[in-house]
Residue, then its C-alpha position, 0 to 999 in steps of 0.5 A: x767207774x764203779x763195777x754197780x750199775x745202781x742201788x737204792x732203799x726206799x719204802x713199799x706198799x704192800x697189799x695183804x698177800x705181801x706183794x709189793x703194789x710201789x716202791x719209792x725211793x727218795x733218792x736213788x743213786x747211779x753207779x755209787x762209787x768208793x765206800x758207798x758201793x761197799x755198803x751198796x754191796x753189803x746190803x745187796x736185796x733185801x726184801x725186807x730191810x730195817x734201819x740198820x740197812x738205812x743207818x749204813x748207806x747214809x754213814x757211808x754217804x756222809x763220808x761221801x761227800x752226799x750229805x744230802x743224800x745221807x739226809x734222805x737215807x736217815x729219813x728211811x731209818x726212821x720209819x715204821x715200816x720195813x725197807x726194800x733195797x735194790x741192787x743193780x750190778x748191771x743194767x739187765x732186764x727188769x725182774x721185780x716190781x722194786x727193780x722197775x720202779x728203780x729204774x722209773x725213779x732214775x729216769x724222773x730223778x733225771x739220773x738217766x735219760x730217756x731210752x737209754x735203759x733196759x725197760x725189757x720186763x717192765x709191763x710183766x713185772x708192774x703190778x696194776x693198782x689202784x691209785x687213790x686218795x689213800x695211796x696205792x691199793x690193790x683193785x680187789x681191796x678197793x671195795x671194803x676200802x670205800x666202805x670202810x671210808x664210808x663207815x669212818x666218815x671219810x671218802x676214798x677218791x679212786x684217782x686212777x688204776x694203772x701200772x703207772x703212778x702220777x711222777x710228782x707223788x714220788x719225784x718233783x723235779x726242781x725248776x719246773x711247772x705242771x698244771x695236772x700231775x695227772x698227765x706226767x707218769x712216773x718214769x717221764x724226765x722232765x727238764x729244768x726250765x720245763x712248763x707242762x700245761x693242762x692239756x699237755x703229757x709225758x709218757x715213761x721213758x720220754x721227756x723234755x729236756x728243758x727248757x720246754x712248753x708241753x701242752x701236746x703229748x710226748x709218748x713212750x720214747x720221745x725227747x723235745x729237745x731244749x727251747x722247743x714248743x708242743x702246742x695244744x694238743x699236739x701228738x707225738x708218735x712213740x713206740x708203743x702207739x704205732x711208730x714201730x721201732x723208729x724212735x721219734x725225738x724232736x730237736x732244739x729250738x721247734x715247734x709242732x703246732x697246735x693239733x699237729x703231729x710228729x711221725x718221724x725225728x726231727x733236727x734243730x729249728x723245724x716248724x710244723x703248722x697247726x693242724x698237720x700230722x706228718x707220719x713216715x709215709x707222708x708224700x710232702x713236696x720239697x720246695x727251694x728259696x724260690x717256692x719251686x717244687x724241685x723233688x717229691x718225697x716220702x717225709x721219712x727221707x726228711x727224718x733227722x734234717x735241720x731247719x724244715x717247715x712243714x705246710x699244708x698248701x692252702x688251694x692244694x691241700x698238699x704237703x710242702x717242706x719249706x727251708x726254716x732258717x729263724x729259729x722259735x725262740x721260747x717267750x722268755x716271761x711265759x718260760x719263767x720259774x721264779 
């Protein structure tokens, strides 16, 4: 094991007082081992890197076995601009604006799944910027910015201001498909297989983890686990909207239907029918094969379990937990990548 928790070069943008608005790096590296943890550590952080740095770590990755790697890091030695380089011995609370876009590359460049990083820091060190049709801007700038566009002819289009950036302006996962970039934050780990449609979001730290249909929300701290469906407009209730410390995850082969909502974990092969909210102090009886009530219960003494259909009772209006026991299978050609 490599005594480094992470290290990564990559490129800034800086507003006229020199701090730093984002950082991207096209390929971040996870516990570099052998001679690239050397030059890791003989680069150490650097605010303002050069193409010495850069020629360095892709040397040393070349003679890794990385050549994809090493590609990307002489891409960075070519550029007109200096460098940031970061380097993680161990995974500690966030400290600058470099450090927590490192750690938001991690999770999209899926070298790290969600909740298993110290995001401690993160808001604090996060800069709000302006993200537009020119790049990340500082909000303050973003006036003589349009009339400097305006003047030259052009239009600046404000696309949003946010600590977060779109994920696909810095990482493309391969194999999968989003309708609106908008909707996925930078910081989401989207799996191989995975279809994000129109309606459907992915908060940082929180993910699918393929194959999945997302075409509900996936908040902070939420994984769907692989062939699971989020229907339209569908809710996940994450750590940052109301579900306190209790992280939510949803399990293999599920489907939370359309306009529904998850409150609690789920296991493998549960259902939750169009329209149904289910949160931790939801009162839902528990019927057997036969459709008889045997217990009534409080849907966090549900949390975690395997093969449950949640319905709403048609006459009743009460909330009943069914035994699932056929799995949602994903339609295969709506799934397909190719």
């Amino acid at each position: 094991m490599s005594d480094l928790f992470s290290f990564a070069l990559g490129a800034s943008t800086r507003n006229t007082a020199g701090d730093i608005l984002d950082t991207w790096y096209p390929l971040p590296l996870k516990e570099p081992q052998g001679a690239v943890a050397e030059a890791a550590q003989r680069i150490g952080n650097q605010d303002r890197a050069g193409p010495g740095e850069a020629t360095l770590a892709a040397d040393a990755l070349e003679a890794g076995g990385q050549p994809i790697a090493a590609s990307a890091y002489r891409m960075l030695a070519e550029l007109d601009q200096p460098l940031t380089a970061v380097l993680l011995e161990a995974d500690e609370d966030i400290a600058s604006a470099p450090q927590a876009y490192l750690k938001l590359h991690l999770l999209s460049h899926r070298l790290a799944l969600p909740n298993t990083l110290n995001l401690n820091g993160i808001f604090e060190h996060l800069p709000t910027v302006a993200w537009t049709s020119q790049g990340p801007v500082d909000p303050s700038a973003v006036p003589a910015r349009l009339v400097a566009a305006r003047a030259a002819g052009e239009h600046l289009t404000v696309y949003a201001v946010d600590k977060f950036p779109r994920m696909t302006d810095y990482v493309i996962p391969s194999g999968v498909r989003i309708a609106d970039s908008s909707r996925v934050r930078l910081g989401a780990y989207v799996g191989d297989g995975t279809t994000v449609m129109h309606e459907g979001q992915i908060n940082f730290n929180a993910g699918a983890l393929g194959p999945n249909m997302v075409e509900g929300r996936i908040s902070q701290g939420v994984v769907l686990g692989s062939h699971s469906d989020l229907g339209g407009s569908a809710s996940t209730m994450g750590t940052l909207s109301g579900g306190g410390e209790i992280v939510i995850s949803i399990g293999e082969q599920c489907l939370v239907g359309a306009n529904a909502g998850c409150g609690i974990p789920l296991g493998d092969r549960c259902t939750i029918e169009a329209g149904l909210y289910i949160t931790a102090g939801t009162v839902v009886q528990v019927l057997d094969e036969s459709s008889t009530v045997v217990r009534t219960v409080k849907a966090r003494d549900l949390a975690g379990q395997n093969d449950m259909l949640f319905i709403r009772h048609s006459q009743t209006g009460k909330v009943q937990c069914r035994t699932n026991r056929r799995a949602i299978e994903l339609n295969v050609r709506l799934h397909a990548h190719n």
